[in-house]
N, CA, C and O atoms as a Tinker XYZ file with bonds, in Angstrom:
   268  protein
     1  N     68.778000  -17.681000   66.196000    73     2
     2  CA    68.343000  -16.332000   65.890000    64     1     3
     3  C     67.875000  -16.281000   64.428000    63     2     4     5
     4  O     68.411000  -16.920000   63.522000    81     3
     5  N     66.916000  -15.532000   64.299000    73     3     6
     6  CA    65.942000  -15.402000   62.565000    64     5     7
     7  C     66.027000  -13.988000   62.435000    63     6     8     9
     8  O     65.482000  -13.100000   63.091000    81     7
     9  N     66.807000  -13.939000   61.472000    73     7    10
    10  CA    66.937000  -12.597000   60.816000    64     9    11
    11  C     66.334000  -12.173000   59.571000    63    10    12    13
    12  O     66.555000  -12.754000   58.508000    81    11
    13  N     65.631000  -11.242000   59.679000    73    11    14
    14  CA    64.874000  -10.734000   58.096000    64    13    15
    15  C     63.518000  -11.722000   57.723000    63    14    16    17
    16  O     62.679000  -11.435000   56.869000    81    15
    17  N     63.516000  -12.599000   58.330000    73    15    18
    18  CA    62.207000  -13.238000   58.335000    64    17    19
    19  C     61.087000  -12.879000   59.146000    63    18    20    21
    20  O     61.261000  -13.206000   60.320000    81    19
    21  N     59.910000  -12.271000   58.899000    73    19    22
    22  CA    59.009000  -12.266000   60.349000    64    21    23
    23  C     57.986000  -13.028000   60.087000    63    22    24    25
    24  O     57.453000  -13.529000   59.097000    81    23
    25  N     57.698000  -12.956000   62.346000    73    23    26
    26  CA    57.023000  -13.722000   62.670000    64    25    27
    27  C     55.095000  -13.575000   62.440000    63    26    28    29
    28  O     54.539000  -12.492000   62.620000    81    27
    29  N     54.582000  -14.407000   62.173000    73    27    30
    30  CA    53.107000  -14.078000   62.523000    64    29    31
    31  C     52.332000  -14.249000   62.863000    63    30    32    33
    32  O     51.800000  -15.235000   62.353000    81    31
    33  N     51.511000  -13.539000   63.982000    73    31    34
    34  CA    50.793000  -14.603000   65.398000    64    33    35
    35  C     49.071000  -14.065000   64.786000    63    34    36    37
    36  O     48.622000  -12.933000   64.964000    81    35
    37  N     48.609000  -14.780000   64.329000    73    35    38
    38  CA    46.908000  -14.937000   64.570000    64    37    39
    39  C     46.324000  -15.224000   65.339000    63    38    40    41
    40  O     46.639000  -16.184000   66.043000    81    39
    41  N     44.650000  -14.151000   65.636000    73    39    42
    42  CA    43.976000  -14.483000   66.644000    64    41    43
    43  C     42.863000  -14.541000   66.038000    63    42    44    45
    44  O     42.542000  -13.699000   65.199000    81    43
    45  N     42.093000  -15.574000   66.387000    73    43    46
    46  CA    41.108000  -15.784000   65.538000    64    45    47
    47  C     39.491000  -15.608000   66.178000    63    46    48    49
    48  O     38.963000  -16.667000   66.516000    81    47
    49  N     38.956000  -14.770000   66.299000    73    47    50
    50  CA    37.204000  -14.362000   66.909000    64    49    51
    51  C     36.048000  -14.952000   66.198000    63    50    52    53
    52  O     35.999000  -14.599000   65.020000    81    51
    53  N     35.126000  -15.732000   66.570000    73    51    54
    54  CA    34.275000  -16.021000   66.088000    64    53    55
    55  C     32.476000  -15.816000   66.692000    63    54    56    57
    56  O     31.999000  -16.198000   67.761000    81    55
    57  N     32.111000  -15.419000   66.074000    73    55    58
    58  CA    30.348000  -15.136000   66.458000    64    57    59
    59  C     28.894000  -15.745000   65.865000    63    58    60    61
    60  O     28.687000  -15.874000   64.658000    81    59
    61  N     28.239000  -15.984000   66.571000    73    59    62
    62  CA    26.964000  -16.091000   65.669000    64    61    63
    63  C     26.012000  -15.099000   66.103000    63    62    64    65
    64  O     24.816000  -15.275000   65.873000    81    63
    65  N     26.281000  -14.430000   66.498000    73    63    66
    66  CA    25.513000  -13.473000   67.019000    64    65    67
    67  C     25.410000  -12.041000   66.033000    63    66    68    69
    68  O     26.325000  -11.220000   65.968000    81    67
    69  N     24.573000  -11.966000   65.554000    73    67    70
    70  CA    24.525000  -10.607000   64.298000    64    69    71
    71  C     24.292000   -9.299000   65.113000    63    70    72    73
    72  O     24.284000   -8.223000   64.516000    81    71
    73  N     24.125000   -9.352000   66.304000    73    71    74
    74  CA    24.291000   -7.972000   66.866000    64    73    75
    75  C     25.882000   -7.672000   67.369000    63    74    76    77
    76  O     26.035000   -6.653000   68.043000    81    75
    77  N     26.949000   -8.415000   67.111000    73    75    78
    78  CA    27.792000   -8.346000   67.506000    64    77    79
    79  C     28.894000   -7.502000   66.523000    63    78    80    81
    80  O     28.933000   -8.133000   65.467000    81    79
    81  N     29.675000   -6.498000   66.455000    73    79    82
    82  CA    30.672000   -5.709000   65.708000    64    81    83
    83  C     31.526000   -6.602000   65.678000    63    82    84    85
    84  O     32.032000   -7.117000   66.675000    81    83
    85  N     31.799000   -6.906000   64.380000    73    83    86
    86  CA    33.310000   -7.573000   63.755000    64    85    87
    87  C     34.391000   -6.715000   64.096000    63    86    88    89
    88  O     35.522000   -6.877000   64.554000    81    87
    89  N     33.580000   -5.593000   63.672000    73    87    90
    90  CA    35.391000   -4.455000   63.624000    64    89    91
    91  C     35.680000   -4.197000   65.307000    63    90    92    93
    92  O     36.786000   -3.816000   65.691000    81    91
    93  N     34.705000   -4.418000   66.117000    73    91    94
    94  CA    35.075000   -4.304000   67.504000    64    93    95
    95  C     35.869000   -5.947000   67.607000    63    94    96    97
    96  O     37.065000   -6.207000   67.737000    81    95
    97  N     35.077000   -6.567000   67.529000    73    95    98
    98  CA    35.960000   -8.436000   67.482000    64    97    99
    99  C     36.890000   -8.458000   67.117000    63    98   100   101
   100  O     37.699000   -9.171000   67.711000    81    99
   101  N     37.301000   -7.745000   66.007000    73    99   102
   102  CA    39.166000   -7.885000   65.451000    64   101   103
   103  C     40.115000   -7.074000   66.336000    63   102   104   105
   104  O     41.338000   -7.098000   66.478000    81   103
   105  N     39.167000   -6.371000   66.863000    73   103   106
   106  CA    39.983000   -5.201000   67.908000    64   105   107
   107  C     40.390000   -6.081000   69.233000    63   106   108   109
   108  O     41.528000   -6.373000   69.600000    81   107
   109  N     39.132000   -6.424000   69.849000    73   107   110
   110  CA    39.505000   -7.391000   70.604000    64   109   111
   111  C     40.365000   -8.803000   70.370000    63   110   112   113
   112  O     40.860000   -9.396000   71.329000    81   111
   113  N     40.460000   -9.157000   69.352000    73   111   114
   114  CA    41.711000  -10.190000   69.353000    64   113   115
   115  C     42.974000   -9.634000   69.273000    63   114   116   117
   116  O     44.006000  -10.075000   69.778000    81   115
   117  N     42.842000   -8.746000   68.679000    73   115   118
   118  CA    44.242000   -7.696000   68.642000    64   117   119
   119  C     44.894000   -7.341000   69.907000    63   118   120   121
   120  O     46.122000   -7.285000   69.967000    81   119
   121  N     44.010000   -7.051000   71.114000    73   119   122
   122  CA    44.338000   -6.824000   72.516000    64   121   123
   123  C     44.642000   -8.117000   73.165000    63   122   124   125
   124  O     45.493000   -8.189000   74.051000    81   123
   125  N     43.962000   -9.153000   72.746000    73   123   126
   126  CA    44.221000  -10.425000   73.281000    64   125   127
   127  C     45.764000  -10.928000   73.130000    63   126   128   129
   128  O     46.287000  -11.727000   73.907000    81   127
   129  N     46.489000  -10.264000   71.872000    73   127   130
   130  CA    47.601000  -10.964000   71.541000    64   129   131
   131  C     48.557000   -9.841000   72.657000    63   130   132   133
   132  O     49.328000  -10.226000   73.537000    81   131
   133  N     48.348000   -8.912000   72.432000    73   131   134
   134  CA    48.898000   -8.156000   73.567000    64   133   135
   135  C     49.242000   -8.469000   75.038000    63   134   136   137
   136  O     50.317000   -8.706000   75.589000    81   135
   137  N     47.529000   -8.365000   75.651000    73   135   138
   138  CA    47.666000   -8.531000   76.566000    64   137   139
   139  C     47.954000  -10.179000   77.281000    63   138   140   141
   140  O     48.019000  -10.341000   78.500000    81   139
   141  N     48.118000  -11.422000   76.178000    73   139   142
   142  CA    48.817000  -12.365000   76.360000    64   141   143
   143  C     50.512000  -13.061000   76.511000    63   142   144   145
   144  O     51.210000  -14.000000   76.894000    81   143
   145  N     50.434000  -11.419000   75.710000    73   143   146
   146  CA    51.638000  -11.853000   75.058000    64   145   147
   147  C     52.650000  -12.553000   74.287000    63   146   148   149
   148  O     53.866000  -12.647000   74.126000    81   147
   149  N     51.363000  -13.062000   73.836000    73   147   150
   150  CA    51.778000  -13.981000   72.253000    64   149   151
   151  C     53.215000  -13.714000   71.992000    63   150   152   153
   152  O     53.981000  -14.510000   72.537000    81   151
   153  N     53.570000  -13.090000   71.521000    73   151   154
   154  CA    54.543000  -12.716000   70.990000    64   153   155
   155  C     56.230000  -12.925000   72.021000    63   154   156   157
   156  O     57.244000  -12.350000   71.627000    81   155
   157  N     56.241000  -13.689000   73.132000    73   155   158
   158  CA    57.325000  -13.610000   73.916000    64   157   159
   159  C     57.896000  -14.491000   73.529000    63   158   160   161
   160  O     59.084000  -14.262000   73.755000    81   159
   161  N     57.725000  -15.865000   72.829000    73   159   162
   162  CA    58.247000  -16.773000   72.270000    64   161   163
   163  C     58.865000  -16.456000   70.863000    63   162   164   165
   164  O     59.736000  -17.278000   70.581000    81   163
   165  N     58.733000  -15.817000   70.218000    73   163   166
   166  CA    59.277000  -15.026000   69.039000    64   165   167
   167  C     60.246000  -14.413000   69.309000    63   166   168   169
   168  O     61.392000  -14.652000   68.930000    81   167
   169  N     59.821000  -13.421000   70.105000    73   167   170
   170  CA    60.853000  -12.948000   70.718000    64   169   171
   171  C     62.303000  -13.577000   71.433000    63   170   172   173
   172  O     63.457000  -13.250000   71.155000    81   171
   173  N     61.896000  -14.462000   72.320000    73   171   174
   174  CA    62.881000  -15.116000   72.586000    64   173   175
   175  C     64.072000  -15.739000   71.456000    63   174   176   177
   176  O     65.281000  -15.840000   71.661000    81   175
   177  N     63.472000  -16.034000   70.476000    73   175   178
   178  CA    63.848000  -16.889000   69.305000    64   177   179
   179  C     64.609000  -15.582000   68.789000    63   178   180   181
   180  O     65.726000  -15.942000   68.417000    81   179
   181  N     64.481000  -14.516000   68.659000    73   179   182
   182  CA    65.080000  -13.147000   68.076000    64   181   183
   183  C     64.459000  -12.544000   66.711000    63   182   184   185
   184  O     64.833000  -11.825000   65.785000    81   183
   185  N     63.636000  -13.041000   66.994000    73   183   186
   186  CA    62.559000  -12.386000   65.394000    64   185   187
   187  C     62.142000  -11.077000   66.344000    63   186   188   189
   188  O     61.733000  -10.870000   67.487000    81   187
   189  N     62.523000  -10.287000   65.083000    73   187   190
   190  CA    62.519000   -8.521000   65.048000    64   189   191
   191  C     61.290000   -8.286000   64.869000    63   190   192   193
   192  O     60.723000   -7.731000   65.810000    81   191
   193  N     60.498000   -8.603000   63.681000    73   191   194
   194  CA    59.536000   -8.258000   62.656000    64   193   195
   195  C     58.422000   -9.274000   63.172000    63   194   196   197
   196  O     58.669000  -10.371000   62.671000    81   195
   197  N     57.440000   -9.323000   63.873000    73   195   198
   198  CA    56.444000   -9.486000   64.310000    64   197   199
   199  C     54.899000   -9.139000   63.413000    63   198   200   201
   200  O     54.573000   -7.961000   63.561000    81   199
   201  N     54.240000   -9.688000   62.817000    73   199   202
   202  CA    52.787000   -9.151000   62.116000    64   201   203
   203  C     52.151000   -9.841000   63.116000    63   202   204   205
   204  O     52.379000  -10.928000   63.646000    81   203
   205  N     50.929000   -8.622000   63.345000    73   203   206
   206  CA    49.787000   -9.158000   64.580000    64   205   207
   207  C     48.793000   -9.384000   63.649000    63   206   208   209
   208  O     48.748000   -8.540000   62.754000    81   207
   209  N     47.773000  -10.510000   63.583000    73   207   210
   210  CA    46.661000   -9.573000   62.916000    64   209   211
   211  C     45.427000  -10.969000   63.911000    63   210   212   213
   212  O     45.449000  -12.098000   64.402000    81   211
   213  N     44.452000   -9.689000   63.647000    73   211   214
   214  CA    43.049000  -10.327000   64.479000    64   213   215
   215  C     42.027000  -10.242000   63.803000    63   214   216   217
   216  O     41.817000   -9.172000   63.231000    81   215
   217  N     40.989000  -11.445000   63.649000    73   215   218
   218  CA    40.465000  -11.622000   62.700000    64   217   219
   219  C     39.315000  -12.291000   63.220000    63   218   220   221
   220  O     39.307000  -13.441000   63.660000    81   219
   221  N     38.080000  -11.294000   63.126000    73   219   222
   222  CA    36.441000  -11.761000   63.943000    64   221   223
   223  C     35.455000  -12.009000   62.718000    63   222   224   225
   224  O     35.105000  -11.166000   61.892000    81   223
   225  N     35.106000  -13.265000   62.774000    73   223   226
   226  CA    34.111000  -13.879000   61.458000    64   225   227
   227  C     32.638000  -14.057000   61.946000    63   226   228   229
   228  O     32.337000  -14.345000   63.104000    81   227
   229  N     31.797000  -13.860000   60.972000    73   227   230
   230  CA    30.184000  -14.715000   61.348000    64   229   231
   231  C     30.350000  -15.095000   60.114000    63   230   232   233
   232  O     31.141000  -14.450000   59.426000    81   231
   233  N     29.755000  -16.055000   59.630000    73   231   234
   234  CA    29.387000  -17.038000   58.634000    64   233   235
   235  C     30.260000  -16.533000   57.475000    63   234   236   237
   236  O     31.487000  -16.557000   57.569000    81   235
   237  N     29.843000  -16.232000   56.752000    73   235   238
   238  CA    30.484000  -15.380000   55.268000    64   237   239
   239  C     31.100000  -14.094000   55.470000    63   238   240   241
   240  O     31.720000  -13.559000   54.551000    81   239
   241  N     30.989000  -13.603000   56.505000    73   239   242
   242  CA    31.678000  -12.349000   56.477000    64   241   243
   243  C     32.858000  -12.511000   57.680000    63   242   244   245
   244  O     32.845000  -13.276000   58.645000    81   243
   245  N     34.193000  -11.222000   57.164000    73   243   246
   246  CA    35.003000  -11.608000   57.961000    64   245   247
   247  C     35.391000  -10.265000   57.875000    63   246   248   249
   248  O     35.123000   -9.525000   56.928000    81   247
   249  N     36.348000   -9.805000   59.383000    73   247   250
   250  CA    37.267000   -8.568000   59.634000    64   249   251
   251  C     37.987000   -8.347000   59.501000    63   250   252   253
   252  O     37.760000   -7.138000   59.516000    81   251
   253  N     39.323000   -8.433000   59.265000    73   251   254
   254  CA    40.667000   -8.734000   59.571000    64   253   255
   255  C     41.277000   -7.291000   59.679000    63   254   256   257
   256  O     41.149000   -6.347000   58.900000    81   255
   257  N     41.940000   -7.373000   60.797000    73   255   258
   258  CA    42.912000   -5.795000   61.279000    64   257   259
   259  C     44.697000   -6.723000   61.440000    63   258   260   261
   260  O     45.050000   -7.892000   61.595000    81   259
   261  N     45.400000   -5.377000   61.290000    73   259   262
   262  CA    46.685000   -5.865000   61.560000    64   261   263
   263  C     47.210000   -4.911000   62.739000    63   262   264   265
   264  O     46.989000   -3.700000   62.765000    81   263
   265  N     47.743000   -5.432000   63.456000    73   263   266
   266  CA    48.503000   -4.449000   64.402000    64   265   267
   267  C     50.023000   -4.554000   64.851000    63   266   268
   268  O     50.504000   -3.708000   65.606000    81   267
């Protein structure tokens, strides 16, 4: 069991496509960790404190959301 330490699961989006929304892409990795459930192995382990964050790049530019 891990106490007072948290865990942190990254999802990482990538595009080359310039018609494509980053801030929609970080959204969607954000749902990805969800609806995967990333996070059940942490859990198991007993980490409380969980940081999500999803993060959609094209070349030089990047999104990053936390959830």
């Amino acid at each position: 069991m891990v106490k007072g330490i948290p865990g942190f699961i990254f999802e990482f989006k990538h595009t080359k496509d310039i018609n494509v929304d980053l801030d929609s892409l970080a959204n969607s990795a954000l749902k990805q960790i969800e609806d995967m459930k990333y996070d059940t192995e942490l859990n198991d382990f007993g980490v409380e404190d969980i940081v999500k964050i999803g993060i959609a790049f094209r070349q030089k530019s990047a999104v990053v959301k936390r959830g």
